[in-house]
C-alpha positions, 0 to 999 in steps of 0.5 A: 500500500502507497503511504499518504502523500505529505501537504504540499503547496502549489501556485494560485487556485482557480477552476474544477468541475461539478458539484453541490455541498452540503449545508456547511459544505466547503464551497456552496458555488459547487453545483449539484452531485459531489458525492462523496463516493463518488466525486473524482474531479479538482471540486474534491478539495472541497468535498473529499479530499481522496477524490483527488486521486483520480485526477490525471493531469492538470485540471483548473475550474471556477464557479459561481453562485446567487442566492436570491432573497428578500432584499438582495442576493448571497454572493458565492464564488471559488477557484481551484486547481489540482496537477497530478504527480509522481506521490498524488495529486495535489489540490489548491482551492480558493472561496469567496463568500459574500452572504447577504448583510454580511461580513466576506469570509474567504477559505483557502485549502490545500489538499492531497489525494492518492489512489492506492489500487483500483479500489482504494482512495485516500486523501487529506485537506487543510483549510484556513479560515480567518487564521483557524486551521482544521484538517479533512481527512476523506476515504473513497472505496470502490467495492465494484464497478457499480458501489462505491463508498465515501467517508470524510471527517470534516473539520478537525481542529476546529468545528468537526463533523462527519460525511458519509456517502453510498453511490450506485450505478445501475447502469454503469458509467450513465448514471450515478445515484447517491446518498450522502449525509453530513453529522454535526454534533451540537456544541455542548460540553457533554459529548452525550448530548452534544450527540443527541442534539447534533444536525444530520443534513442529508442529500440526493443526488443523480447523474446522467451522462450522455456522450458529453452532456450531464444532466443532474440534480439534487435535493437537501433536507435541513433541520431534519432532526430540529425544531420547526419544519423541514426546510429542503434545497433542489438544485438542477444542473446542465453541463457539457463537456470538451476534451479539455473544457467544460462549461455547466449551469445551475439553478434551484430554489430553497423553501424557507420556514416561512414558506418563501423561497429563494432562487439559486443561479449559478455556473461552472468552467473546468480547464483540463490537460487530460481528455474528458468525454466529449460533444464533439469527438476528435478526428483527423488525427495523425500520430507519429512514432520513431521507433529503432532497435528492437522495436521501442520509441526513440525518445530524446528526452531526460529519464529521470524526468520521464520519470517524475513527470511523464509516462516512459516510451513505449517498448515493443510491445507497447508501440504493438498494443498502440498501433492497434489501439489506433486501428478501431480509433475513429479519430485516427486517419492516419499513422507516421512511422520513422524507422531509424535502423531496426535490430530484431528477428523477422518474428518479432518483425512480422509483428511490426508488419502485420499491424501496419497491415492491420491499420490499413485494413481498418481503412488508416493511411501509414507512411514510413519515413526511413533514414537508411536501414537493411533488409527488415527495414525495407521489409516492414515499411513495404506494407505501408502506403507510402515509404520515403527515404532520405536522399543521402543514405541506402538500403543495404537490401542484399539477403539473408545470411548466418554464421556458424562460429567454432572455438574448439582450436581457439580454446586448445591455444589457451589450454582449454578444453570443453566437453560434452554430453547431449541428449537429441542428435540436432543439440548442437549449441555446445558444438561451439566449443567442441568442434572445428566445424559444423555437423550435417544436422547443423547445416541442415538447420541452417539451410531451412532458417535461411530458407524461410527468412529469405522466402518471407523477404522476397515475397514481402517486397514483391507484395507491398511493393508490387514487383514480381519476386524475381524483380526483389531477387534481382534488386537483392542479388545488387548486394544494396542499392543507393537512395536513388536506386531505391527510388528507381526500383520502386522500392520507395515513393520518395527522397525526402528530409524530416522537414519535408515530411509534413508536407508529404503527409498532407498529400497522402492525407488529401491536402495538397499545398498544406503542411501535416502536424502529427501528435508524437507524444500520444502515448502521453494522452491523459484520459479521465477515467470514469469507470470504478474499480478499475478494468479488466487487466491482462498480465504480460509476463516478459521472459527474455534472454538466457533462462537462468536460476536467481534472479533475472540480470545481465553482464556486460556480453549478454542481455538481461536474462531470464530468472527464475525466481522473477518469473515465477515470483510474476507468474504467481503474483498475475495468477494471484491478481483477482483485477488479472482475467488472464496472462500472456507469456511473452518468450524470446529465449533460447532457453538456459538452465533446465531447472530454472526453465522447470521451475517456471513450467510449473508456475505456468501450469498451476496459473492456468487453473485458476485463469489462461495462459497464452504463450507468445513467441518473439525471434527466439522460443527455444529449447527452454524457452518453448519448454517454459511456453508448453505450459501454455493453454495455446502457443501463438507464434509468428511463421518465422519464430525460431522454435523447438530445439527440445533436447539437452546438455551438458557442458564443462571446461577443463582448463588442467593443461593451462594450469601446469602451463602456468606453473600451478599445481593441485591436489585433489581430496575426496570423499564419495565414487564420483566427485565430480570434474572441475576447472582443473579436473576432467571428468573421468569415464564413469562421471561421463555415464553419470552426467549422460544418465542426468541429462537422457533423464532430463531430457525425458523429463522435457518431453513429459513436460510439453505432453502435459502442458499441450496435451495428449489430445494435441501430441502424442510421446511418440510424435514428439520423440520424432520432432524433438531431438533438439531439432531448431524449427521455424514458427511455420514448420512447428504449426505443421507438426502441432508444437504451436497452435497458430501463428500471429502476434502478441496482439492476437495473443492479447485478444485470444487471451480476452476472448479465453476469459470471456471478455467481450471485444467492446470491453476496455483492458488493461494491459499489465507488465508483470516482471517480478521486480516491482517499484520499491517497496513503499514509495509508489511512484518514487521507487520508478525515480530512483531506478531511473536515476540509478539504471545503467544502460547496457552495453549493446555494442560490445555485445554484438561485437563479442557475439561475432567474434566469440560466438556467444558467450553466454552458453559459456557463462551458463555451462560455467555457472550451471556445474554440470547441470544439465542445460536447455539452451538452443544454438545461436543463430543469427539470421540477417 
């Protein structure tokens, strides 16, 4: 649970939206339906402080109200201001009241409010009036989507009093019932009667809301318990509402014990950054994402300043979920897509691809502006509408290629020697470092990879760009073409610089002469969210790097790897998670050590009792990456996932004879048959038989896994016995032989998830990154500041060149740290 926010003050007050106080509330120009369940605007200040949790953004209003009566009229006016941050958002208001024949009071208050979950609200005010400080402290609980309880303890330090509020809604988000109820205790010394003799005020109030018009009202009885007759105020309101203004009038009218009345007129205004329903709807828009690498938005901006007061580029799969966000937005004509050199497999590609085809068909103009690139550059943008190119750079279209890397000799130079024991005749990962060359069964692998990744190539440039295949193939036989030969070939519309885009963009959009502007930060959007309790959520699960037991870190030659006790620690906690309707698995690994990758098969497993779980393949689900992915009520991959490779081994180094060179010598002291081999050891004949024993157990202990988790009823022992064999296969040819269920991306995982859970498509989610290793403890939004500020970031270069010269050094550094253990890692291969 988040701690309450300290009081913190900001600049001058001014606006907020809608509401009505009790008698004696804070601001008597609220218009009617605070609610203090349910108000979630700047007003809360006023009504209940925890309110202000709910506000995004920055948010302004200001309200006035007349009170006409015999002889003039009550004056009432406030301001206020609420801007959300990393512990809250604070709330500054002030009120102005000029009561008839009376003296001005003026009430400044300074307010805080935290949202702790879905379901949780708390917040604190403090107002002055006339120097006398006193404190409001407010709860909001929302039970479900359609209860939601309040309570504020008004006026500490002062004149004290309590409000409580129960709101519904039978109709979801239209309308809202409440009843509140303020409780004054009497001032009198005898806490008893002061009780007996207390005023209760209460109030009903209705909302309905209707594309950006809100028609309430309210009623509120005084005297209730007194003496005399009961005197009751009606109040009416008409509000309408912008994306980022809002205009409302009031009006009503009081009976008096004396059976006059009094006419109430007022009116409201509400500035706010973040997005409200809407009268008019938006529409033309265009949005623009730079994205490079494997896939995030290139953002130039501070860190730690993201972190304190924006949301953070979007990764991969973020910018995937946006693309697709935009497709079924009706507001969207169109997308801008900078690639600025992307470094991904053709799995994770496809994706890309695939929802620039899938904005299209949702009839979405996409532009791609390039500034240079190679083959999955060129490939991804061939499915827009138009590519353009800047005039000085090239694509280096020139095919697919990979390597093979042996460091048998290399390592024999040094005194080194690596040994082996492998289970599956196409486990060929520890051959780097056992062998000179590659076996028939590696070449035959590579062939097949290199195969379907040029098929795809080819015939992806031939479609998007209208070319027949043997055109592509000529133009990639060229071994990379210049920006003009590009354009010549057709494989660009046209030469053109960042400045002149937007005048390109205009022509595409059917406004010639004119110049385009996209939103490039709409992921910063702020929506008001009015719904409670929060939405459905589905859990992505991210598995990525080398699986290994601990937890999952990186070194300067490897990514960040996968680790167990973070997988399954995230794994259990979105299985936990009642607001989790279903978890989607998300693998791009070659897999890694065998227990680890057990470990979190098994988590898997028992997720899914309670809820699905689907696996999404990215570039890479091998070996214990597809281990971990069996687990999954439905495997989804792309057609070029590299996947399979079901076997396993185990890799050791003996490093004696660089010892004696050295000059060191050892003894070796043991109790028990079969020690075990180490650095200065190799392993003996019968140590051999042990480690081959382990790992063949293992190996059958795989194949039992994936039966249980794909099922009998989808593949038999005997059929996977043929398939396995640590045989690497490409997402098309393991749909053929039922390793995967079909082929798609994470949105198609997303959606299936959805659809496993029983969601309906029109009902909003919430997408979840569950990784294990949440913000620091207690600090809510800080702990994102402090990482921030503390992060390193990886060395991606050095990683890449160690990979081409070394080949990859992290099966080195999992068989070192493994101790024999028997290891599920695929080979490295590197299609580019």
């Amino acid at each position: 649970m988040r701690a309450l926010t300290a009081f913190a003050i900001a600049s001058l007050a001014t606006f907020p939206a809608l509401a009505q106080g009790l008698s004696d509330a804070r601001s008597q120009a609220a218009a009617p339906n605070p609610q203090a369940a349910a108000v979630d605007d700047a007003t809360s200040v006023f009504v209940n402080p925890a309110g202000l949790g709910a506000v995004t953004g920055v948010e302004l209003g200001a309200g006035y109200r007349s009170r006409a009566t015999v002889g003039g009229a009550d004056q009432t006016g406030d301001g206020v201001i609420a801007i959300e941050g990393p512990l809250g958002t604070l709330g500054v208001g002030v009120t102005t009241d000029a009561p008839l024949g009376g003296r001005v009071a003026t009430r400044l208050v300074v307010g805080s409010g935290l949202q702790l979950d879905d379901n949780v609200l708390i917040g604190a005010a403090m107002h002055l009036v006339d120097g006398r400080p006193s404190v409001d402290l407010g709860a909001q609980l929302r039970l479900t989507r359609g209860l939601a309880f309040g309570v504020v303890g008004e006026g500490f330090g002062d004149a004290s009093a309590i409000r409580m509020g129960l709101s519904i809604r039978p109709l979801d988000e239209l309308l809202t019932l409440g009843i509140d109820g303020r409780f004054k205790p009497a001032p009198l010394a005898d806490p008893g009667q002061a009780l007996l003799a207390g005023d209760f005020t209460p109030a009903f109030v209705a909302r309905l809301h209707l594309w950006g018009l809100t028609f309430g009202a309210g009623v509120e009885l005084q005297n209730t318990f007194g003496i005399g007759p009961i005197t009751a105020t009606a109040t009416a309101i008409l509000q309408a509402d912008f994306e980022h203004v809002g205009l409302a009038l009031q009006g009503g009218a009081t009976g008096l014990n004396d059976d006059i009345t009094t006419s109430v007129f007022g009116g409201r205004a509400r500035v706010s950054t973040a997005a409200w329903e809407t009268l008019l709807p938006s529409s033309g828009r265009w949005l623009e994402l730079r994205l490079a690498g494997s896939g995030g938005v290139v953002d130039e901006r501070d860190g730690l300043w993201q972190a304190l007061l924006e949301d953070a580029p979007p990764s991969a799969v973020r910018v995937l979920a946006e693309l697709d966000n935009a497709a079924e937005d009706p507001s969207v004509d169109g997308v801008l897509l900078r690639l600025e050199g992307l470094s991904m497999g053709f799995g994770t590609a496809a994706e890309l691809r695939a929802a620039i085809e899938r904005l299209r068909l949702a009839e979405k103009k996409v532009a791609v502006a390039l500034v240079g690139g190679d083959d999955l550059d060129a490939w991804v943008a061939s499915a827009a509408d138009r590519v353009w190119l800047v005039p000085s750079s090239g694509l280096a279209v020139d095919g697919v290629r990979g390597r093979l890397v042996y460091l048998r000799e290399a390592l024999a130079r040094f005194g080194v020697r690596a040994e082996a024991v492998s289970a599956g005749r196409y486990k060929s990962a520890p051959r780097t470092f056992t062998h000179d060359g590659p076996s028939d069964e590696e070449l035959e692998v590579e062939a097949a990879l290199l195969d379907g990744a040029y098929d795809a190539l080819v015939k992806g440039l031939a479609t998007g760009r209208g070319k027949s295949e043997d055109e592509i193939k000529a133009l990639i036989d060229m071994g990379g073409v210049s920006a003009q030969e590009a354009l010549d070939r057709g494989l660009v519309d046209a030469l053109a610089y960042a400045d002149e885009l937007p005048n390109l963009l205009a022509e595409l959009a059917g406004r010639p002469g004119q110049r385009l502007s996209t939103e490039q930060r709409f992921w910063d959007r702020h929506e008001k969210i009015d719904r409670w309790a929060g939405r459905p959520r589905i859990a992505v699960v991210p598995i990525s790097g080398t699986i290994q037991m601990g937890s999952s870190a990186g070194g300067l030659f490897q990514a960040d790897g996968a680790g167990a006790d973070d997988v399954v620690g995230a794994i259990n906690a979105a299985a936990r998670d009642d607001s989790v309707t279903a978890i989607v698995l998300r693998i791009d690994s070659p897999g890694g050590d065998a227990l680890a990758s057990d470990l979190m098969w098994r988590a898997a497993m028992q997720a899914r009792d309670k809820k699905p779980v689907i696996a999404s393949l990215g570039d890479v689900a091998a070996s214990g990456g597809y281990y971990v992915a069996s687990a999954a009520n439905d495997i989804i991959a792309e057609p070029n996932t590299i996947t399979g490779s079901i076997g396993v081994f185990g890799l050791l180094f003996n490093a004696e004879s660089l010892a004696a060179d050295l000059g060191v010598r050892s003894v070796e002291v043991s109790r028990g048959a079969l020690p075990g081999p180490d650095l200065l050891r190799g392993a003996t004949d019968a140590e051999k038989a042990r480690l081959q024993e382990s790992v063949d157990q293992t190996y059958e202990r795989f194949l039992d896994a994936i039966i249980t988790g794909r099922g009998e009823e989808r593949l038999k022992k005997d059929a996977l016995r043929e398939i396995a064999e640590g045989r690497v296969w490409t997402g098309a040819q393991a749909l053929e032989r039922k390793l995967v269920d079909q082929h798609g991306s994470i949105i198609d995982a997303i959606r299936l998830a959805r659809e496993r859970s029983g969601l309906p498509a029109t009902e909003e989610i919430e997408l979840a990154i569950f990784t294990g290793k949440d913000d620091l403890p207690g600090l809510g939004a800080l702990g994102s500041v402090v990482q921030a500020a503390t992060g390193m970031p990886r060395t991606a270069a050095l990683e890449r060149a160690a990979v081409m010269l070394f080949g990859d050094p992290a099966v080195a550094t999992l068989a070192a740290q493994s101790h024999g253990r028997p290891l599920v890692l695929a080979p490295t291969i590197i299609v580019r």
